[in-house]
Every structure is written in C-alpha cells, then in structure tokens.
C-alpha positions in Angstrom: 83.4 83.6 187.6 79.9 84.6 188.1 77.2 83.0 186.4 76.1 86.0 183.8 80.3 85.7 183.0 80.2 81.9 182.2 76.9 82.8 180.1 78.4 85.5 177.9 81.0 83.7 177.5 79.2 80.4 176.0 77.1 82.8 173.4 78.0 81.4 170.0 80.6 83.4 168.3 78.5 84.1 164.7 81.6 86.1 163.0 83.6 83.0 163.3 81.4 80.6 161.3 82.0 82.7 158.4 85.4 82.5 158.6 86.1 79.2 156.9 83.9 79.2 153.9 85.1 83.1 153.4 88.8 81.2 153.1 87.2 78.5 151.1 85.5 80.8 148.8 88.8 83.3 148.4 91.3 80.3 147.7 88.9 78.7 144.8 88.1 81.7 142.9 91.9 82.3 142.7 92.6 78.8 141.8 90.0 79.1 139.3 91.2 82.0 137.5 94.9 80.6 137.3 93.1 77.6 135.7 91.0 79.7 133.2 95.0 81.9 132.5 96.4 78.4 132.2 93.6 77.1 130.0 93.7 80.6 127.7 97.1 80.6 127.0 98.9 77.1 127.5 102.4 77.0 127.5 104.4 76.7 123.9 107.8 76.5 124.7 109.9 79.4 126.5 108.2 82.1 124.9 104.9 81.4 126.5 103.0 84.1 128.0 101.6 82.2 131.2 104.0 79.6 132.5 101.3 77.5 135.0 100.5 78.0 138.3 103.8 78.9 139.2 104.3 82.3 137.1 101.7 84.9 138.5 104.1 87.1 136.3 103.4 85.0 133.2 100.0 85.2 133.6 99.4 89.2 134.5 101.2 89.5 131.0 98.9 87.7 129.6 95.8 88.7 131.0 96.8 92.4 129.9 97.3 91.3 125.9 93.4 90.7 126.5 92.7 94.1 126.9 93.3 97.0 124.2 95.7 99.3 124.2 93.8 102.9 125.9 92.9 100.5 129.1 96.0 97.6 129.3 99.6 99.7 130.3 101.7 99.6 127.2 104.8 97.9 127.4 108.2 100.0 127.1 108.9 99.4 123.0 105.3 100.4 122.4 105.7 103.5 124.0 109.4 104.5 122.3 107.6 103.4 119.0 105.0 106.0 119.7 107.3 108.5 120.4 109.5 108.4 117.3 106.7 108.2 115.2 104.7 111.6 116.8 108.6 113.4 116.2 108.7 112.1 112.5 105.0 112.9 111.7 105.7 116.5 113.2 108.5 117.2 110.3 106.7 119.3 107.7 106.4 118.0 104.1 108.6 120.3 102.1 107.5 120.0 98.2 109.9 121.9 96.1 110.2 123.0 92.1 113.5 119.7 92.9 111.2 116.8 94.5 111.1 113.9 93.5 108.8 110.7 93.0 111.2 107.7 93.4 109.7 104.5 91.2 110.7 101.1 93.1 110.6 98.7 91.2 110.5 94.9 92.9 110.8 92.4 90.0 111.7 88.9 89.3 114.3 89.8 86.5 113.5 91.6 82.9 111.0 94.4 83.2 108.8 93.5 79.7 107.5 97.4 79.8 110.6 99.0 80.4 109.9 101.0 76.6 106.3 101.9 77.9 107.5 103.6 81.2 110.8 105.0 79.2 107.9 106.8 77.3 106.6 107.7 80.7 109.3 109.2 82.4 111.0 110.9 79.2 110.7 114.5 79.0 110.4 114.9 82.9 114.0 114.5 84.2 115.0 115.6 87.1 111.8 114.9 88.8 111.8 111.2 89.4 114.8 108.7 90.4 114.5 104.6 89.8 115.6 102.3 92.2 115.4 98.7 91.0 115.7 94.9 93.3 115.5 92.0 90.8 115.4 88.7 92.8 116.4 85.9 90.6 118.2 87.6 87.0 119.8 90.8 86.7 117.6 92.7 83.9 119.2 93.3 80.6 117.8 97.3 80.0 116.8 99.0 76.7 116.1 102.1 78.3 118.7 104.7 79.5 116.7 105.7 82.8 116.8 102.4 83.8 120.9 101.6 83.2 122.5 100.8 86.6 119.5 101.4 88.7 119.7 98.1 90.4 120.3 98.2 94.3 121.7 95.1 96.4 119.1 92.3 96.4 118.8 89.0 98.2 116.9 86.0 98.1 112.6 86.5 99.0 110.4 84.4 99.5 106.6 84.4 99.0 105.0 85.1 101.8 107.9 85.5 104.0 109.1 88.7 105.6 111.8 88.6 103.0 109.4 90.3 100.6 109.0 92.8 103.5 112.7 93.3 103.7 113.0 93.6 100.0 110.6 96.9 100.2 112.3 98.2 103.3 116.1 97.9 101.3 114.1 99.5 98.1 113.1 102.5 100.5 116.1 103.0 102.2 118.3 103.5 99.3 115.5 105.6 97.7 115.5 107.4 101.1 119.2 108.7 100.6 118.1 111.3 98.4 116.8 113.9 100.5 114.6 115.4 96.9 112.5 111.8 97.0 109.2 113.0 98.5 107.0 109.9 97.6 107.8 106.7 97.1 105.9 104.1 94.7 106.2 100.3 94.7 105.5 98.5 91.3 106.2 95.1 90.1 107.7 94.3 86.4 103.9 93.7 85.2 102.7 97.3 86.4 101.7 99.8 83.9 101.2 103.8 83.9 97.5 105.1 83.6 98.2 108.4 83.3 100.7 110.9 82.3 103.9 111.6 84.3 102.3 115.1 85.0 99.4 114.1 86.0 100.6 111.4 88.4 103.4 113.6 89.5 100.9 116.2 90.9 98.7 113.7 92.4 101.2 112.0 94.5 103.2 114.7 95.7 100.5 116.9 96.7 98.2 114.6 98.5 98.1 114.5 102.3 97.9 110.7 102.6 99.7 107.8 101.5 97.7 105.4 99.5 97.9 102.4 101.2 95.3 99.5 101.3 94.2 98.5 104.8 90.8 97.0 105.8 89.4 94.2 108.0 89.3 90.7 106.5 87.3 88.4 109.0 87.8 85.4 107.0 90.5 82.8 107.1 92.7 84.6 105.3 92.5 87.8 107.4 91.9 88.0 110.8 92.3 84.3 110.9 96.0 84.7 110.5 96.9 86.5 113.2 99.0 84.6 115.3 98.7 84.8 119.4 102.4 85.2 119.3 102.2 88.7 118.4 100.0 89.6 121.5 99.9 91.7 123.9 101.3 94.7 121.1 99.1 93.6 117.9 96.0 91.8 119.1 93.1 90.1 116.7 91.3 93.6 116.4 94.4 95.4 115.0 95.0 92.9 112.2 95.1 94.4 109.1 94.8 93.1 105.2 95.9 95.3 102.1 97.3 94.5 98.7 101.4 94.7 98.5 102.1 97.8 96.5 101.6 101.2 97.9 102.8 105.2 97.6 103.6 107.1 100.6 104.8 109.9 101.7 108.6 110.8 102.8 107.6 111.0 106.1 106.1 107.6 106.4 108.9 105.7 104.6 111.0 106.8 107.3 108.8 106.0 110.1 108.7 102.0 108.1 112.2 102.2 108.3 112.4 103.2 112.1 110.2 100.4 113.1 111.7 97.8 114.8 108.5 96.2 116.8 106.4 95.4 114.8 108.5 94.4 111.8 109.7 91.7 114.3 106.6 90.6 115.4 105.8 89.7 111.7 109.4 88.5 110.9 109.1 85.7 114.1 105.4 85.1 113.8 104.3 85.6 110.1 104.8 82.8 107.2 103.4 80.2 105.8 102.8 77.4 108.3 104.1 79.2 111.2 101.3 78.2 113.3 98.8 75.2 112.8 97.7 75.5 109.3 97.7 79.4 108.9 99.2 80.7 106.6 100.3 84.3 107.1 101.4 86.3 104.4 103.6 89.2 105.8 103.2 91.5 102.4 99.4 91.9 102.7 99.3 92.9 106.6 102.7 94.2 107.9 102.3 97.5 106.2 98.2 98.0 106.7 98.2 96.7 110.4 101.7 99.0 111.6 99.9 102.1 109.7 96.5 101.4 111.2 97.9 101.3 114.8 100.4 104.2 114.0 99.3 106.9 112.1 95.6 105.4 110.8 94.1 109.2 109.6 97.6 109.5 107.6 96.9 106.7 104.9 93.9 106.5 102.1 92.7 103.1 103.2 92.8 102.0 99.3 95.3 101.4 97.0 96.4 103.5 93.6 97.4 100.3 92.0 94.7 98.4 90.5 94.7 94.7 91.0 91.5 92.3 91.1 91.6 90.0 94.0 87.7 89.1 92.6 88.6 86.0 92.9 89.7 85.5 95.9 92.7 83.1 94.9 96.1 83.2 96.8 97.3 85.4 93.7 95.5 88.7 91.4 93.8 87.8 88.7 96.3 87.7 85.1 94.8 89.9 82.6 95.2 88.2 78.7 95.1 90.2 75.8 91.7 90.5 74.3 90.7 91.4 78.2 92.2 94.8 77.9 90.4 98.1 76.1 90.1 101.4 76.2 86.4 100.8 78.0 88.2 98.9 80.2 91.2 101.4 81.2 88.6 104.0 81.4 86.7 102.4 84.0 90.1 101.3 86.0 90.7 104.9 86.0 87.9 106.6 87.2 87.0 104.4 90.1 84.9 106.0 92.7 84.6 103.6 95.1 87.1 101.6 97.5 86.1 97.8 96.9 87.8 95.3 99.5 87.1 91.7 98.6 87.7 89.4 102.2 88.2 86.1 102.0 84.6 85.6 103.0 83.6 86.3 99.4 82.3 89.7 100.9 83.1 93.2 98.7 83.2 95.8 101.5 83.6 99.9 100.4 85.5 102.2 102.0 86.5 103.7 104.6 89.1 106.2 102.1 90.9 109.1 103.2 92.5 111.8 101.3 91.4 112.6 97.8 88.9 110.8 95.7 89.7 107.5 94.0 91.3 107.2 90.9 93.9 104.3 89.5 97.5 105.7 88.3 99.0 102.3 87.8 97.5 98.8 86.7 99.2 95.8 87.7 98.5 93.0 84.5 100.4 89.8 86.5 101.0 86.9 85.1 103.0 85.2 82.2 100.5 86.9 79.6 102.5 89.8 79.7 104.3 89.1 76.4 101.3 88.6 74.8 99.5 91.2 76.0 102.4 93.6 74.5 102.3 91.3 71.1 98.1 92.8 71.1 99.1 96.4 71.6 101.2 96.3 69.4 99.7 95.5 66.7 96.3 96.8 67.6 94.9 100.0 65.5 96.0 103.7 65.4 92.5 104.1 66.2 92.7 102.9 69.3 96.2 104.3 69.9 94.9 107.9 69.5 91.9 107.2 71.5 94.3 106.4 74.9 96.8 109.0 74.4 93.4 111.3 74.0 92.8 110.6 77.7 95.8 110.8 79.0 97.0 107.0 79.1 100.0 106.0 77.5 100.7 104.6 74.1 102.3 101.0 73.7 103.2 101.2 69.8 106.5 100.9 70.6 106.0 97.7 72.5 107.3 94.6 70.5 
C-alpha cells in the first residue's frame, strides 16, 4: 500500500460522528412524544384511548381526537351519520291544507292546564294530534282531546339519558302520522301565548327548528364534556340549550336515526359519571348533535320561555302576583336571544330563521295551583285585555 493510500485512508471519517447523536436524538424525541400521549390521555380501564408504550395504535387514535373534524380522518360511524343525515335533509317539506302540529307533552302525572289548552286547541281539529308520556301517575283528563293520548312510558331520571329517551319514544309515535309536520315539547306547567292560529302558522311555516344551542364556558357547560366522548364530540362542539324545543319533520327523523351520538351521551353523560361533573344529557344532547349536524337548520333560541336568570340547577317558579299582562306582553315580544352561562354571563344571539317571539311559557314549579287559583279570580278587566292580544283566557281555570 503506498504511502498517499495509508494517508487517505487514516483521514477522519466526519459523516460518521454524526451518526450516533442523529440515533440518540431520533430515539428520544419518539420516547418523548409517547410519554407526552401517555401523559394526555392515561389509561382508564379497557376503553382507554392510548394504552402505554405498547399501543402505537392507542395512541394515533388519540392524537387524532385532538384535532377537529375538516383536518383529523373521520372515523366510519361519523361518516354513515353524515350521510343519512344529507339524504333526510334533501326530502322536501311538504305543508298541506292536512298537516299537522303534534303537542308532546312530557309530564310527571296531571296536566293542571289541561282546560286552558282545551280552549287552545278547540275549534281547530284536524290540525294538531296529542301525544302524552306521564312518568310517575297516569293523568285523570277533563278534556276530550286529551282522553287516551297517553303513549308507553318508563321510568326517567333527571339528568339521565332517560329524559332523552322519553323525547325520542314521544317523537317516534308522533312520527307515525305521516300529517305531523312539526313537533313541540311541553311540560305539564307550559302555557300557550298565543292563539292556535297564530302559532300554527308560525311553526309550520318557518325554515328552522327552534332549538336552543349556545356555548357555555363555565362549569356547567363546556366543563361537562367528558373526554370519553372524544375523538367524534370534542370540547369545542359541546353544546348547552334549554330541554323543550319545536322542530321540523325532517329533523325529528334525523334524532331518531342517530345512533352515535345518542350513545356517546347515554355511556358518558349523568350525574357523577366523571369526577365531580355532573352532565345533564337534556340540556346538550339535542344542541351539540344539531350544532355538528345541520347547525344553519335550527334558530339557536328557544320558543319556550323559561328564566334560567338565576343560574340554579332548575328555571325559576313563577308565583302568582309575578304574572300580568305587562309581563306576558314582554315574554312575547322578545327581540333578542339571551343565553345566561354558568359564568353569570347573558350572551345574545346568534338566531336563525325568523325574528324572536315566545309562543309558550313554561310557569314550573308547585305554584301552579295557585297561580290558576289568581287567574281565576282576577278581573274581566284583565281577561279582556289578554284575549285582546291574542293570549288566552284562564276563567275557566279553577
């Protein structure tokens, strides 16, 4: 070997100093971000999403739930969900001289204004149908469009998914009537506001459902989401909204198709579930599956007046000498969507659809007897003034 050989040959090799740190470098930055998976999303029991070290599988899965849903790839249900809902949003709305507005009524037992909505409804036959799930007594009726209305009912629970399921069973047998067009959820303390014309026009020939759905950042909104229900609802899509809604035929069906995300907030959603949340599947199954689904399709607010002012796990009960004509008026004529979070915040709007204006009043509370003891007996005065504007008269209320 010749001397200029033995030289090149001793020449230090530069490339392969790199080689070992390059190694070092690749093998801790992997390590580190299967400790930072393992760290985000520790294992609770079989249904974790990252299982360790070991599952690389576990840990892609969960690594997508982080991202939203136009960058991560949507998982198989998400994309049948998708699907059926585009086909069932593409049948037309067909309002005839024979639709319908079905009235669901979801009540503990007697309805106390069953004579006030018998005044509603009479006259106007033909045009709405009554579907009734009492949970504890089977209601003893005064009124003829109320006999025999009651459908199958099982136990529910506050704050449970059974309330949920209660809805979905009221829809479904209301949905058997191909003439029901638009479907409205009351309680046994909800009132009428306006005439059975005027309500009947309002509903059936609006382009939305009115459904309440807003951002709550507080404890008792966004705080409830559970990380169970990842990758398909994430913190962002959690919705908040008041229980009782209207909708359209088209969306009662698309409730009643849904099979994801009902059982994400069957498994994940209820009191104590998870640390001390407390999620209450009434107030955000509906808004959140409507606000990933179909979000232009609902109003964002509510026709049903209820005061969540203060901010307690229940409405506020309204007593007798709380109720007059100044005050119907103003529930009424609402122009503005008002969201109260749990952070004491009073947020407006967005709304869709047409402009804001309360058709039903829900009262609450065991001041409902004496509340129809005050009408009653209140003056004729006052009894002309409200039939005057179109809201109903309660004489006939003992």
């Amino acid at each position: 070997m010749s001397y200029k050989e033995q030289k090149y040959l001793q020449r230090p090799r530069h490339h392969t100093s790199l080689k070992k740190p390059l190694c070092v470098v690749l093998t801790v930055s992997v390590i580190s971000m299967l400790l930072v998976c393992t760290h985000l999303f520790p294992r609770h029991g079989k249904s974790s999403s990252c299982h360790g070290l070991s599952s690389s599988r576990g840990c892609e899965n969960a690594i997508s739930a982080l991202l939203p849903a136009h960058i991560r790839k949507l998982t198989i249900k998400e994309i049948a969900a998708r699907a059926v809902v585009r086909d069932i949003l593409r049948t037309p709305s067909l309002v005839t001289q024979n639709s319908k507005i079905a009235f669901l009524f979801l009540t503990h037992a007697t309805l106390p204004f069953e004579e006030l909505w018998d005044e509603f409804f009479k006259g106007h036959e033909g045009k709405f149908s009554i579907y009734i799930y009492t949970f504890k007594e089977r209601p003893v009726h005064i009124s003829p469009h109320f006999y025999d209305r009651e459908i199958h009912s099982d136990k529910v629970t506050w704050g449970r998914t059974s309330m949920v399921d209660a809805e979905k069973r009221l829809l479904v047998n209301a949905l058997e009537d191909p003439e029901n067009q638009h479907f409205v959820l009351l309680s046994e303390s909800c009132i009428p506001l306006h005439t059975f014309d005027y309500t009947y026009r309002y509903l059936l020939y609006s382009n939305v459902s009115f459904i309440e759905s807003f951002v709550d950042p507080g404890p008792h909104g966004t705080g409830r989401h559970m990380e169970h229900m990842l990758p398909e609802i994430t913190k962002e899509d959690f919705r908040k909204g008041a229980q009782w809604f209207t909708m359209k035929r088209q969306h009662a069906v698309i409730v009643m198709a849904d099979s994801l995300y009902h059982s994400k907030f069957s498994k994940y959603c209820g009191p104590g579930l998870e640390a001390n949340k407390s999620c209450t599947a009434d107030e955000h199954y509906l808004p959140t599956f409507f606000s990933k689904v179909d979000p232009m399709g609902i109003s964002n607010w509510s026709v049903t007046y209820v005061d969540w002012s203060k901010r307690r796990r229940h409405p506020k009960t309204y007593r007798a000498h709380e109720i007059s004509l100044e005050f119907m008026n103003s529930v009424s004529s609402e122009e503005m969507s008002v969201h109260v979070t749990s952070l004491g915040e009073s947020c407006i709007g967005p709304a869709h659809g047409t402009g804001l204006n309360g058709l039903v009043i829900c009262l609450q509370g065991n001041f409902i007897l004496m509340l129809s003891t005050h009408w009653s007996t209140s003056s004729q005065t006052t009894q002309a003034q409200l039939s005057e504007i179109g809201f109903l008269s309660c004489k006939s209320l003992t």
